[in-house]
N, C-alpha and C positions, 0 to 999 in steps of 0.2 A: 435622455436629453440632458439630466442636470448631470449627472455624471461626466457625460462629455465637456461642460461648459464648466465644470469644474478641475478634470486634467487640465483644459487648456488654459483656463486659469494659472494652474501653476508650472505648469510650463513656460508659460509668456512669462510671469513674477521670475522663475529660475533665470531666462535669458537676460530678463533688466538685470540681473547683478550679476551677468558674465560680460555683456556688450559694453564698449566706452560709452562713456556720458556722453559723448556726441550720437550716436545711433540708439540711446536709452530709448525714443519715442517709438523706435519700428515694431520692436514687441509688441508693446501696450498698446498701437494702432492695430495691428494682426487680430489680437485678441478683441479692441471694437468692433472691427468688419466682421468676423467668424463669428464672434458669441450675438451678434447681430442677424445674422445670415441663420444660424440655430434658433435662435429666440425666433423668427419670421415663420420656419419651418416645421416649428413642434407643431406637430400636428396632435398631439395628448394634451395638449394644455387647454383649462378652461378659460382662459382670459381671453376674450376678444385681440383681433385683430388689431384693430385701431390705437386699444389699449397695448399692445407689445410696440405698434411701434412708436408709439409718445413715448414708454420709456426707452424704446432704444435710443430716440431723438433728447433726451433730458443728457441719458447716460452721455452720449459722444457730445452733448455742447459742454459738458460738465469738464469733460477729458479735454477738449478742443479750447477752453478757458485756462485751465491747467497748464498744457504746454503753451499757448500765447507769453500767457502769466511767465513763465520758468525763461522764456525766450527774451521778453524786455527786460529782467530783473538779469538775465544772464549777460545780456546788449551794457545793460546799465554799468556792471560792474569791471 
């Protein structure tokens, strides 16, 4: 599973610096949902449930602040 979540990793980083700045966010969204969707599913992992998904829930407000952020500073200028 970490293996997985780490190609898709860099796959999704490889397309942010192929895509225009206008679609930058679709990658790094794909890889939220998926590395979300994996993290739910590891069925190997010792970490509680509830625990994967606080941080999947930290992770995507983190990323979801992020592009707000990028989105008024982009508006702004």
């Amino acid at each position: 599973m970490a293996a997985a979540l780490f190609v898709l990793t860099i796959v999704s980083l490889i397309c942010v610096g192929l895509v225009s700045p206008r679609w930058r966010e679709v990658p790094m969204a794909v890889l939220a949902v998926a590395s979300g969707v994996l993290m739910l599913e590891d069925r190997a992992s010792d970490m509680p449930l509830t625990a994967r998904v606080v941080m999947w829930a930290v992770v995507s407000s983190v990323y979801t602040g992020w592009q707000w952020h990028l989105r008024v500073t982009e508006v702004a200028t």
